[in-house]
C-alpha positions, 0 to 999 in steps of 0.5 A, a space after each residue: 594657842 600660843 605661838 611655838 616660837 615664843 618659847 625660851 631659847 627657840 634660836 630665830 628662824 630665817 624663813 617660815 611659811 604656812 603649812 598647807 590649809 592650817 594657816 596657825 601651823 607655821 614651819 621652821 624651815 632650815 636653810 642648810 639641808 632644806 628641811 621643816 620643822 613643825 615644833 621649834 624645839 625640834 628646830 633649835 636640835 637640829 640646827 645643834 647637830 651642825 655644831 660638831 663638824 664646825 668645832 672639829 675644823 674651827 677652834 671656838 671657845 668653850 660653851 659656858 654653863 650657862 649656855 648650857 643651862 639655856 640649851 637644856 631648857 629646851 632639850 631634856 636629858 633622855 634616860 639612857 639604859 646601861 647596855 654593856 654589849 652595845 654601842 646605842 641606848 635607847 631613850 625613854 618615854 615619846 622621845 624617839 631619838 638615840 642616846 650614846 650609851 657613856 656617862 655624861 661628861 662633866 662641863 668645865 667652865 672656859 678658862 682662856 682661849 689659850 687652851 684650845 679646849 673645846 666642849 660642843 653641847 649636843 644635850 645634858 646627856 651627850 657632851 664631847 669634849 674635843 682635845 687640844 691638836 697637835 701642830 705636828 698632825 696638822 688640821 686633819 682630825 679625821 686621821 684620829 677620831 677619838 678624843 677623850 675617849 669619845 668619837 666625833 661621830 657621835 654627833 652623827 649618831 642621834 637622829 631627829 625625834 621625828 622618825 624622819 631621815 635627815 638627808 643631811 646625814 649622807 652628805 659625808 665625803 669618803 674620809 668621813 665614812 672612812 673614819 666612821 667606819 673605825 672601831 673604838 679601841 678597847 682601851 678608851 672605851 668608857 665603862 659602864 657601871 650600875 648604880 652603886 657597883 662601885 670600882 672593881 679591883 683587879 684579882 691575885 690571879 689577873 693581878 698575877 697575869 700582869 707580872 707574868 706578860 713580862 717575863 720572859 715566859 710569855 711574848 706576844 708578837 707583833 707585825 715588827 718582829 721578824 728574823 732581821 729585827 737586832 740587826 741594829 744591834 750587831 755591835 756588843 760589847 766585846 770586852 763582855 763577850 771575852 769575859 763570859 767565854 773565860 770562864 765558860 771555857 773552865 767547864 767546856 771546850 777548850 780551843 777555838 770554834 773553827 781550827 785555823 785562826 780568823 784572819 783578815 781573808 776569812 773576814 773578808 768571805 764572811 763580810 761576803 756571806 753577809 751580804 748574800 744573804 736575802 732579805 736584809 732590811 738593815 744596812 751594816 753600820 759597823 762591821 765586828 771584830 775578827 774575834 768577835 766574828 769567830 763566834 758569830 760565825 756559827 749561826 748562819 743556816 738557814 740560807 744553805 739550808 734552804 739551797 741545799 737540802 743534803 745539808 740536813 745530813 751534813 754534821 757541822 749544819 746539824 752542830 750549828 743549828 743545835 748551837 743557835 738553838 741551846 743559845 736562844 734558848 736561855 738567851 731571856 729574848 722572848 722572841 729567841 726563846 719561843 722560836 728555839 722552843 718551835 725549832 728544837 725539833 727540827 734538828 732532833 729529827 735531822 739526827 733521829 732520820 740520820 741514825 744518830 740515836 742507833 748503834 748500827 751507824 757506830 757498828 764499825 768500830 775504830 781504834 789505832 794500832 801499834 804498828 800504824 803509820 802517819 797516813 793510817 793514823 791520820 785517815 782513822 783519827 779523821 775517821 774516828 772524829 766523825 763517829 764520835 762527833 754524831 755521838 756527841 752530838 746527839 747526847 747534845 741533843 737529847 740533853 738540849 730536849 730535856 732540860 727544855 723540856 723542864 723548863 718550858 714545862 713541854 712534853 720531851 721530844 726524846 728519851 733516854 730509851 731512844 738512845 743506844 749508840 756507843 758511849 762517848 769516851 774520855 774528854 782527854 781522847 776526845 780533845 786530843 790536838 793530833 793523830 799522834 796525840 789521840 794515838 798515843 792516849 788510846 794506847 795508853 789506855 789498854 783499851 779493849 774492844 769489848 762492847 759497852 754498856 747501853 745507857 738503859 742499863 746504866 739509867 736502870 742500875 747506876 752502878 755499872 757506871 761504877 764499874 766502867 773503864 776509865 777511857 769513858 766520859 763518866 760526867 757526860 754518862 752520868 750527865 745523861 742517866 739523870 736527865 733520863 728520869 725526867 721522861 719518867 717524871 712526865 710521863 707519870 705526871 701525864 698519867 696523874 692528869 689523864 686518869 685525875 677525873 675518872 668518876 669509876 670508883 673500881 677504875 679509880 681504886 686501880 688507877 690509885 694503887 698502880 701510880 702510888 707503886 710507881 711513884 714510890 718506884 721512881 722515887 727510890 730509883 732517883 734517890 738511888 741514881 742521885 747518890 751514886 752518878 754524883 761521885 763521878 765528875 769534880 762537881 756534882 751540883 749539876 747532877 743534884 739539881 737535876 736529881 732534886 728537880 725530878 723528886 720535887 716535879 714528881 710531888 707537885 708537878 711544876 706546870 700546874 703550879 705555874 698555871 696557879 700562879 697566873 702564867 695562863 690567866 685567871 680563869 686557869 689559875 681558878 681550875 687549879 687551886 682545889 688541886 693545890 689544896 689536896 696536895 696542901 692536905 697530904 704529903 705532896 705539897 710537904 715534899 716538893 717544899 723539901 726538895 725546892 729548899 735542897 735546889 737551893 742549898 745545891 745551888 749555893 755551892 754552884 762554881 761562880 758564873 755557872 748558875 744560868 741557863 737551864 740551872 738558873 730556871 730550876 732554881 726558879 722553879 724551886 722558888 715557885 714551889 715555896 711561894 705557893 706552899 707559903 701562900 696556902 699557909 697563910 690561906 690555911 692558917 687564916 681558915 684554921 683548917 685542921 687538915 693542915 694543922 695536925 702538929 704545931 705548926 704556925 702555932 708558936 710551939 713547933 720546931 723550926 725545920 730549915 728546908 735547905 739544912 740537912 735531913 734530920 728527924 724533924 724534917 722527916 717528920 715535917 715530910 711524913 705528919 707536918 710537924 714543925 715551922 718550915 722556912 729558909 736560912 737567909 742573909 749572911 747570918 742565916 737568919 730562920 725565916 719562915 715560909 709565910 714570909 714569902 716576900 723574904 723567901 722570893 728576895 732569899 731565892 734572887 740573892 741566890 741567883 745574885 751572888 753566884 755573879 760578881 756585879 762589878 765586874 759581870 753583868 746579869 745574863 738576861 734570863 737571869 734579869 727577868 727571872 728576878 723581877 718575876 721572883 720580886 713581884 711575885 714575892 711582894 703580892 698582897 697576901 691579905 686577899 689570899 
């Protein structure tokens, strides 16, 4: 027999001695970790076990193919069995040992030392390829044991095809089981791939997830994100600031927040009621304007609060937080945004246990009178102020509740039946700059004392608004009545969901006909209310994007239509497409089409800079309906379903119908049989588009947003930024996988 030795590529032994009786057998004997080998191949891969720790702390040059040509005759390559789920693959055949289960790495031949790549050959199944270090991270590699998506353990993880231990194994300091301890990140683990799988491509719906992760719909925090984290940013650009408030102040109130102008002493005890407040991990660098701090004085809260817990009967603290709350709202922060939405009950419940929302805290009723003096006018119009201010505040608040409500697409805290306090009077009695002022146009008014109307009798019959004296505010009423058919809106869509999978046929045959007497109810009373609140005030727009919203949501509903489009994933995206198509087949999808195409003709004729917030969401959502209702088009269209297709739509001889025109008869009869070619005027020339070309319709639906804002002298809000760049990648998605 010849001697084991003699075989190619064995590496020379130091020391051999004879193993017991047989004096053929002769052991290969390590020096490092004092173990023996009967066979020299088990030898040579041992001692290559020791080659990873030495490349980690010495950089050496790259083993040549050659080299590793000469390694692999004397180790074979074991089979590795794919196993997704687990880290180790175990080897076939006699062979006992661990096999690492990733794909073998390509071996490079050595270009120079310069490049400090290093390749350290365990078998041709297993190659770590060690990237160059940074000099700023120092010799310490075990501070970040991933290279070229591979551990460095992975030396450590291959025992001997013995079956015995190698003590050498548990020869580690603490920093090296520390290290071994860490688990492999996600996002360079190597992927295993079955034989002829061939590359995955990512789906619409997962695809569709990405442009959602960054819009300001979804936020996903982190350990850095806390209360303090834009303190470095407390410097803005005041010139923008003015610029905003100018014409913000055309459409609300006038006069300055507080009633005294901010002077240096008043700077002087906020720049104190900064610094007293804890927790402040960023020192103050520059210190704002008076003008500036004249706004920013209203957002401090939660201190006082947390001190004195009476101030959540106190108005001005509930004003306030009603203020940071309608600000962060539409702010486009995610963080903002999420923590308005989680705090926008707190001061609905402040005013709810205050009784705000009753009349019974408005029972005495306060009025000058003729022969009053200075003192009486004076201590009633003080008097008066409070009592309307809890008024306005909570139709503040229910308004703030519903327009979140359609936005974030959330169950509303309140409803409009909830609120049976007085109705606010006129704007000019409410703004008046002195007793003597406010006395004067009470006076002049002929006001009676007669008990008005309650808001569920104006929401009901939008006329008695008609009928009113004219010392009421009837924007703000007619405001609110609106707003009030959104709670309808949910709660019938609730009920849709709630009853959509009952399997009872007697059950569901009720179900059906008691919905469809509602809707058809609804839908009448909304056209009804639309029609008569928007003739009060000198703009209706606001009150018809409210009207067109509540119709379209009553069709489609808007949160499964978001859930479609990939806002919570793909899988939640699949459990909703079958809906679509039912409502795609019947009269729903058709309708919503019609009333998304309204919002934004409505929205076209918004005063310039108005079109943000809450009104720039809707025009969002509109355009979410028409690019869905494209899409199915096409899918439907490419299936040739003859559901869909029952008049000459999409086959070169229909009409076309401007969804954002006029209602006409071939609108109504695209409504009612789906006859004719939707689509939308866009451009300057209002150019005939069709729905299919949904890339067109998202960039129509942007300049909409776009052009109600002079972009060389104002800058987007940010909502509206991220808005838009949700509206392009949607837009410019593949269809052909649709």
């Amino acid at each position: 027999m010849a001697a084991p030795d003699s075989q190619t590529g064995t590496p020379p032994n130091p020391k051999r001695v004879k193993a017991g009786k047989d004096s053929d057998a002769a052991e290969y004997w390590c020096d490092k970790c004092n173990r023996s080998f009967e066979r020299s191949d088990h030898y040579a891969r041992h001692t290559k076990t020791y080659a990873p720790i030495a490349a980690l702390f010495v950089p050496k040059p790259s083993i040549g193919v050659k080299d590793a040509k000469n390694a692999s005759q004397w180790n074979q390559p074991p089979e590795v069995i794919p196993t997704p789920n687990l880290p180790l693959a175990i080897s076939n055949e006699h062979d006992t040992s661990f096999g690492v289960s990733s794909p073998p790495a390509t071996v490079e031949p050595p270009q120079s030392l310069e490049s400090h790549q290093q390749v350290v050959i365990l078998d041709d199944a297993t190659a770590i390829s060690a990237a160059p270090l940074d000099p700023a991270l120092g010799v310490d590699c075990l501070a970040s044991p991933y290279v070229n998506g591979f551990s460095f353990t992975d030396g450590f993880l291959l025992p001997p095809a013995t079956g015995e231990l190698d003590s050498g194994c548990f020869e580690l300091d603490i920093d090296t089981l520390q290290a071994l301890m860490q688990p492999v990140p996600n996002d360079i683990q190597p992927s295993v791939q079955t034989e002829g799988s061939g590359p995955t491509h990512a789906s619409p719906a997962s695809s569709r997830f990405e442009f959602f992760k960054r819009s300001p719909w979804l936020w996903t925090p982190v350990h850095v994100d806390n209360a303090y984290a834009g303190q470095d940013s407390l410097r803005v650009n005041e010139k923008a600031v003015d610029s905003m408030l100018r014409r913000s102040q055309q459409y609300s109130f006038t006069g300055k927040f507080t009633p005294t102008v901010v002077d240096s002493s008043c700077r002087d005890r906020i720049l104190f009621m900064i610094y007293s407040t804890p927790h402040s991990t960023i020192p103050l660098q520059a210190f704002p304007s008076e003008s500036y701090l004249d706004q920013r004085s209203r957002l401090f809260l939660s201190a006082s609060i947390e001190k004195d817990n009476s101030r959540v009967r106190d108005l001005q603290t509930i004003q306030a937080y009603l203020l940071w709350v309608s600000v962060s709202l539409w702010s486009g922060f995610k963080r903002n945004m999420e923590v308005a939405e989680t705090f926008l009950s707190a001061p609905v419940t402040m005013l709810r246990r205050y009784g705000c929302f009753s009349r019974a805290l408005y029972s005495q009723s306060i009025y000058p009178r003729l022969e009053d003096d200075v003192h009486t006018t004076e201590a009633k119009w003080r008097a008066w102020i409070k009592q309307e201010s809890l008024k306005r505040t909570a139709i503040f608040a229910v308004l703030t509740d519903l327009r979140c409500s359609m936005a974030y697409l959330k169950p509303p805290n309140c409803s409009v039946t909830e609120l049976s306090c007085p109705l606010p009077l006129a704007r000019d009695i409410w703004l008046a700059p002195s007793a003597t002022a406010w006395k004067d146009t009470i006076l002049s008014y002929g006001m009676t004392f007669e008990e008005s109307p309650s808001w569920l009798a104006i929401a009901q019959n939008p006329s008695v608004l008609d009928n009113l004296p004219i010392y009421y505010d009837k924007t703000l009423i007619a405001m609110v009545a609106m707003h009030g058919f959104w709670s309808q809106v949910w709660a019938y869509q609730e009920s849709q969901r709630f009853f959509r999978a009952s399997s009872q046929l007697s059950v569901q045959a009720t179900t059906i006909l008691w919905l469809s007497c509602q809707h058809e109810d609804l839908v009448k009373r909304i056209g009804v209310a639309q029609q008569t609140l928007s003739s009060q005030g000198p703009d209706p727009s606001h009150i018809q994007i409210v009207a067109e919203f509540c119709l379209m949501a009553l069709n489609v509903s808007p949160r499964e239509l978001q859930q479609w489009a990939g806002r919570l994933g793909e899988e939640e995206a699949a459990t909703t497409h079958h809906l679509l198509r039912e409502w795609m087949v019947g009269p729903e999808f058709k309708t919503a089409a019609w009333h998304a195409g309204q919002i934004l003709r409505i929205a076209r004729s918004v005063p310039a800079a108005q079109l943000r917030e809450f009104s720039a969401v809707v025009v969002y959502q509109a355009s979410l309906t028409l690019w869905a209702y494209g899409l199915f088009s096409i899918s439907m269209n490419r299936l040739g379903s003859p559901q869909l297709f029952q008049g000459t739509a999409y086959q070169g001889e229909g009409c076309q119908v401007l969804l954002d025109g006029p209602s006409t008869a071939d609108t109504t009869a695209f409504v009612m049989f789906g006859k004719g070619n939707p689509g939308m005027s866009v451009g300057p020339d209002r150019l005939f588009c069709p729905l299919t070309d949904i890339r067109t319709i998202m960039t129509a639906a942007c300049d909409v947003l776009r052009d109600n804002f002079n972009p060389e002298t104002e800058t987007f809000p940010p909502l509206l930024e991220s808005m838009m760049n949700l509206m392009t990648d949607l837009g410019n998605i593949d269809t052909a996988s649709f």
